[in-house]
C-alpha positions as CSV (number, residue, x, y, z in Angstrom):
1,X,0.0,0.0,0.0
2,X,3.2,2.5,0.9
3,X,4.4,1.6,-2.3
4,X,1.4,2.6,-4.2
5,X,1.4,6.2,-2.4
6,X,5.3,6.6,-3.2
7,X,4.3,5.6,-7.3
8,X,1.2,8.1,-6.8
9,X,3.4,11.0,-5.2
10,X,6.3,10.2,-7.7
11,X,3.8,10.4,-10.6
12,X,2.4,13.9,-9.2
13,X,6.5,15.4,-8.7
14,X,7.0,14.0,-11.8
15,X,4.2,16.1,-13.6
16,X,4.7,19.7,-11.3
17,X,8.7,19.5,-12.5
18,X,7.3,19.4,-15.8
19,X,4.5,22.2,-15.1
20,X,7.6,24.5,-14.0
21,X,9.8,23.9,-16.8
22,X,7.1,24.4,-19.0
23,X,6.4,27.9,-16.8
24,X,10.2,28.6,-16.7
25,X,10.2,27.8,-20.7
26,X,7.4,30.2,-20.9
27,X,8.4,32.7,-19.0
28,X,11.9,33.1,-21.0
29,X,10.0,32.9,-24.4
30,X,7.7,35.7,-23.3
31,X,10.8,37.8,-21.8
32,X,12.6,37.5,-25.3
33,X,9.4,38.8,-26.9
34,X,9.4,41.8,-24.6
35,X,12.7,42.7,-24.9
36,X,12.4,42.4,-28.7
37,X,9.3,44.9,-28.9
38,X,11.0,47.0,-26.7
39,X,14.2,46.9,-28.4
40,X,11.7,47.6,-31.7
41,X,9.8,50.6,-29.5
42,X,13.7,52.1,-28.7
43,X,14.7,51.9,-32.3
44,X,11.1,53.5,-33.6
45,X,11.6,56.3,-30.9
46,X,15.5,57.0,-32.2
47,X,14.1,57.8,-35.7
48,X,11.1,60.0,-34.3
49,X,14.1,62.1,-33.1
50,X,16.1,61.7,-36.2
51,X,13.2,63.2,-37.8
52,X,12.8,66.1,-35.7
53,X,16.3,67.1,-36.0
């Protein structure tokens, strides 16, 4: 019966290590997408002020 309970909790560790890999794979993707449009939103700014000059 103990073993049963160790395969159940394994099985649920098993499946939140995934859950937080899939966050932490998330989380990057989303940062690189941020800094990109920001990057993008710097750059669009710079040639506002080229223009003005």
């Amino acid at each position: 019966h103990r073993r049963c309970l160790f395969h159940d909790w394994e099985r649920e560790t098993r499946k939140s290590i995934l859950f937080e890999l899939l966050k932490s794979c998330f989380a990057l993707e989303f940062n690189f997408v941020f800094l990109h449009l920001n990057e993008t939103c710097k750059a669009g700014k710079t040639l506002d002020m080229l223009k003005l000059l």
